[in-house]
C-alpha positions as CSV (number, residue, x, y, z in Angstrom):
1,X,113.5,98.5,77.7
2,X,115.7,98.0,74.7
3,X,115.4,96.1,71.5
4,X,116.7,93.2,72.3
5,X,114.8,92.7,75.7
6,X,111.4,93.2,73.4
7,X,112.7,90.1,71.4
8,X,112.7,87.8,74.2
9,X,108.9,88.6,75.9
10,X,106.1,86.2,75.6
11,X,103.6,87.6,73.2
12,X,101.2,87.4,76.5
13,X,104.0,89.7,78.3
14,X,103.9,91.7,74.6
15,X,100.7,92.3,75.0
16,X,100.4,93.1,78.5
17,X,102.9,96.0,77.9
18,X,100.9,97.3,74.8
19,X,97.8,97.0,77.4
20,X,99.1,99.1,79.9
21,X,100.7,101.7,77.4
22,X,97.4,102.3,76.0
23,X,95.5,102.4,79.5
24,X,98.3,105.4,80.2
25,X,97.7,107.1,76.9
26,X,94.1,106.8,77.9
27,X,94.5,107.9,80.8
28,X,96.2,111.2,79.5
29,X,93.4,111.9,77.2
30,X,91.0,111.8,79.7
31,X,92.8,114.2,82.1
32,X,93.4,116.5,79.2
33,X,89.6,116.7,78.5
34,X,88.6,117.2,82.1
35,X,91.0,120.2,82.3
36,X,90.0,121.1,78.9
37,X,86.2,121.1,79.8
38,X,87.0,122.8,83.5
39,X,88.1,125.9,81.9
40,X,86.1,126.3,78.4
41,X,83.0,125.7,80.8
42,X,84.3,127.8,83.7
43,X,85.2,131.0,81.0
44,X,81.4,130.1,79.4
45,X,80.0,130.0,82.8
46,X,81.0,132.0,85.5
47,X,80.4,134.9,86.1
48,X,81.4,137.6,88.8
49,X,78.6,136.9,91.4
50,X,82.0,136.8,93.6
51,X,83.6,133.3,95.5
52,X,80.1,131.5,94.9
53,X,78.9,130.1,91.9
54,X,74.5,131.4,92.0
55,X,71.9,128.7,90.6
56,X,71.9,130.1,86.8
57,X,75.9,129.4,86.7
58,X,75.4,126.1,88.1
59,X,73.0,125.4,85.5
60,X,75.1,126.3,83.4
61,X,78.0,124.4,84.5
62,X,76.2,121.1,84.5
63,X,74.7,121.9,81.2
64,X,77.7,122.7,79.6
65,X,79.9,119.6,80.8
66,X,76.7,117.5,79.9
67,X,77.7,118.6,76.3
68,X,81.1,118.1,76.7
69,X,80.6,114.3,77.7
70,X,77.9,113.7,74.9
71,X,80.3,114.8,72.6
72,X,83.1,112.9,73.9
73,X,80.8,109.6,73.9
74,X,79.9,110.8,70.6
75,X,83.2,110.6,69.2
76,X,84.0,107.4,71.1
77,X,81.6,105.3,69.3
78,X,82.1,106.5,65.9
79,X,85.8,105.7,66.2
80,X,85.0,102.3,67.7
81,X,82.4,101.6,65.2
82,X,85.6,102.9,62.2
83,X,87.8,100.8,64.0
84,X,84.9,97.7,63.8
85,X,85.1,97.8,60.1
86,X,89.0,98.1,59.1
């Protein structure tokens, strides 16, 4: 979409557009973490008890992406609660 095509939207149809760009760049985000958290908790985690994860490195595994989403929620509210203020 060019320039001039921006121009003539409705601010409604503006902000639909910025709407659905952020729930993409969102979207990236969130895949990024998963496969961010997949493989930091995998290399923590497993171990080489073969093709089968044993109780102590599923443990860990839950423990460890338990972490990753507290921290993620963490941040989350602290940059909602910045953004709040400005």
């Amino acid at each position: 979409m060019d320039a001039s095509a921006l121009q003539n939207l409705t601010p409604d149809q503006k902000q639909a557009i910025m709407q659905e760009a952020q729930n993409q760049a969102n979207q990236q985000i969130m895949t990024s973490m998963i496969e961010n958290m997949t493989a930091a908790c995998f290399d923590k985690c497993a171990g080489t008890s073969g093709d089968r994860l044993d109780n102590k490195e599923q443990a860990c595994l839950a423990s460890c992406q338990d972490r990753f989403l507290d921290v993620r929620k963490a941040v989350q509210d602290a940059l909602e609660k910045r953004q709040s203020a400005m």
